[in-house]
C-alpha positions in Angstrom: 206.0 29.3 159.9 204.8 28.9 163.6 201.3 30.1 163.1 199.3 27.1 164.5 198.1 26.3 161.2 196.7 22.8 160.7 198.1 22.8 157.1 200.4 24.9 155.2 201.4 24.3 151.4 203.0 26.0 148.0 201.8 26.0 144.7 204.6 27.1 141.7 203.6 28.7 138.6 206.0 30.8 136.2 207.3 33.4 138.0 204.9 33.2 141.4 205.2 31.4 144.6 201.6 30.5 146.0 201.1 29.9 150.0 198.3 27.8 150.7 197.2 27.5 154.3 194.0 26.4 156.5 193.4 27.5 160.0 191.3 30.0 161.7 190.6 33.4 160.5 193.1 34.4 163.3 196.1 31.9 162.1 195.4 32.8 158.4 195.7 36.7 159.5 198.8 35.9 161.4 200.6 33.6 159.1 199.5 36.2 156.6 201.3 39.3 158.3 204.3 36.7 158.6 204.1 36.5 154.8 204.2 39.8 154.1 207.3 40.5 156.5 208.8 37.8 155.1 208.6 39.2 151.4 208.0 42.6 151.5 208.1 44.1 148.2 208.3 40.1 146.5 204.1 40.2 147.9 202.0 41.3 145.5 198.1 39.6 146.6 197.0 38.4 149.1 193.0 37.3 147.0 194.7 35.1 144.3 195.1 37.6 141.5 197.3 37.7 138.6 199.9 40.3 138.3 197.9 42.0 135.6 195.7 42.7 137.9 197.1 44.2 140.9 199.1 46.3 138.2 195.7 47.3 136.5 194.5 48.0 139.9 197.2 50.0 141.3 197.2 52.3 138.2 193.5 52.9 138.3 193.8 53.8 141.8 196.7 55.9 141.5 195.1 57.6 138.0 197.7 57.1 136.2 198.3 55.4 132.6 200.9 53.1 131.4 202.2 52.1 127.4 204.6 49.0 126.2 207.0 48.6 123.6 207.3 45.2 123.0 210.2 43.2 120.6 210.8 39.9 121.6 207.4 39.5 123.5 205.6 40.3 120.7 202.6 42.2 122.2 201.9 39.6 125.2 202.4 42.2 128.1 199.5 44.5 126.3 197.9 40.8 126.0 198.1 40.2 129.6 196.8 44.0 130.4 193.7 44.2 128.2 192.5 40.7 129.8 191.8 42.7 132.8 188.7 44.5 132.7 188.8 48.4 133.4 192.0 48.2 131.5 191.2 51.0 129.0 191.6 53.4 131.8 195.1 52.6 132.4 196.7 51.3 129.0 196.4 53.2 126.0 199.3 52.6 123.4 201.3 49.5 122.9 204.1 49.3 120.4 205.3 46.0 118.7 208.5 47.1 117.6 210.0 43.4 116.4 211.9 45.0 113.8 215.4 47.3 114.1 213.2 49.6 111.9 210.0 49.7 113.8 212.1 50.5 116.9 213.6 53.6 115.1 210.3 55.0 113.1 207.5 54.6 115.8 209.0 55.2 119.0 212.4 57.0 117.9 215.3 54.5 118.8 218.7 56.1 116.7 219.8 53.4 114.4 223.0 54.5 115.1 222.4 53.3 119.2 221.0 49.9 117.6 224.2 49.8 115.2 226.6 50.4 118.3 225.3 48.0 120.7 222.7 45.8 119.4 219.3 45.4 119.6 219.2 43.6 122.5 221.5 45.6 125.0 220.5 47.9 127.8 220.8 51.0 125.8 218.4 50.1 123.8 216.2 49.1 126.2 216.4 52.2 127.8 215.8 54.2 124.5 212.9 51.8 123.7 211.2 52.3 127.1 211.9 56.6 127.3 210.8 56.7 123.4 207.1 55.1 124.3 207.0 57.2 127.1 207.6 60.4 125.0 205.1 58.6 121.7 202.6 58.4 124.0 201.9 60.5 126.9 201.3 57.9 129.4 202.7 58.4 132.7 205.1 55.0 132.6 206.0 52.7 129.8 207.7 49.2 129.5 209.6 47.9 127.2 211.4 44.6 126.2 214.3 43.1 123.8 215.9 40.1 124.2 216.3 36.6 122.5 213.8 33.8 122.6 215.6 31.4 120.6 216.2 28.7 119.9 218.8 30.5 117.6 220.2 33.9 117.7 222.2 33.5 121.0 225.9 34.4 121.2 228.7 33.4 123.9 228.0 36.9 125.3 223.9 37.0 124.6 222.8 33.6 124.6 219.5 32.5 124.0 217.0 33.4 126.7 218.8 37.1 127.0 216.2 39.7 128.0 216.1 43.4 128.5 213.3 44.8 130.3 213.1 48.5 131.2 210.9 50.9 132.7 210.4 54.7 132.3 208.2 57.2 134.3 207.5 60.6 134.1 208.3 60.9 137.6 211.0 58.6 138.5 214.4 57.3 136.8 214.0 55.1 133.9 215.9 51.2 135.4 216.9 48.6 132.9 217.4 44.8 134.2 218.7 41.9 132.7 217.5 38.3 132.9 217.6 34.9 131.5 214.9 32.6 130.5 216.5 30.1 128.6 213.3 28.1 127.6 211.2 27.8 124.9 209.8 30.4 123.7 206.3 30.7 125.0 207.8 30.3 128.4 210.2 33.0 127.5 207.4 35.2 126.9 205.6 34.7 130.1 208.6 35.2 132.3 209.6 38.2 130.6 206.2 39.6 130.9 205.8 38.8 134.6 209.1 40.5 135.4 208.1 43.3 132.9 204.6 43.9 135.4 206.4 43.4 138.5 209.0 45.7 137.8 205.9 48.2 137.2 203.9 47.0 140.3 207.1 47.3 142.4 207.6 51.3 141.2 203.5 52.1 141.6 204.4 50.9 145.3 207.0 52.6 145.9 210.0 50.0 145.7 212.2 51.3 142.8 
């Protein structure tokens, strides 16, 4: 970046790309604005803050409330939420559905749908996502299914398959795929972090 910047570096954490730079108040603006251009909707803070908390922020400022339904994840998104304080004016319910059962009796996923195409499929993703919406009340939820392995992964799902998918009150319910093969706690943080960008990115206007 031609900012004029006497030093400019990255820092890599799961699922971020941090830009370290020093310079004047009038290089850092600049290279910032550069950033920003650069990424568009991939920026999400410009103050060092985690995901969790631009999401918690963007929620409270918008007034609206947001629910999970977690499987493979096992609760970590709510996790990462109620670290943030003020969260318990934007998240509500969470659902740990880990079990085919679960997904069916508390947020209404047909067992026939799980039968068809599996747990871990877009369908049900979708279904998970629009049935916490519809359990409870908030304006968006997220959900997640997907296989964290080490074991459980087929030629056509293998280990590290993930689900995530979001549903609004206002806005079309989207479903992406991804794969983390890693181990498992790893899995669960990248899932998570796409989870709350996907979220962050609809709160701003971007899907």
């Amino acid at each position: 970046l031609a900012t004029g910047l006497s030093e400019l570096g990255y820092c890599v954490r799961p699922g971020e790309v941090i830009v370290r730079g020093i310079g004047s108040p009038a290089q850092l603006d600049a290279c910032g604005a550069l950033i920003r251009g650069a990424f568009a909707e991939k920026f999400f803070s410009d103050a060092d803050e985690l995901m969790e908390q631009v999401v918690v922020a963007a929620l409270r400022t918008r007034g609206e409330w947001v629910a999970t339904a977690e499987s493979c994840t096992g609760g970590f998104i709510a996790h990462r939420l109620t670290n943030v304080p003020g969260a318990s004016g934007v998240f509500g319910w969470g659902f740990v559905t880990y079990a085919n059962e679960a997904k069916s009796r508390a947020i209404g996923v047909s067992a026939d749908l799980i039968s068809a195409h599996g747990a871990v499929s877009e369908s049900v993703a979708r279904a998970m996502a629009e049935g916490a919406l519809a359990a409870s009340g908030a304006d968006h939820a997220l959900a997640v299914t997907g296989i964290a392995g080490p074991d459980g992964g087929t030629p056509e799902k293998p280990v590290g398959t993930v689900f995530i998918a979001l549903a609004s009150k206002n806005g079309p319910t989207v479903v992406v795929k991804e794969l983390y093969p890693f181990e498992r706690e790893m899995f669960k943080v990248m899932t998570s972090q796409t989870a709350l960008d996907l979220l962050r990115r609809r709160l701003g206007g971007h899907v």
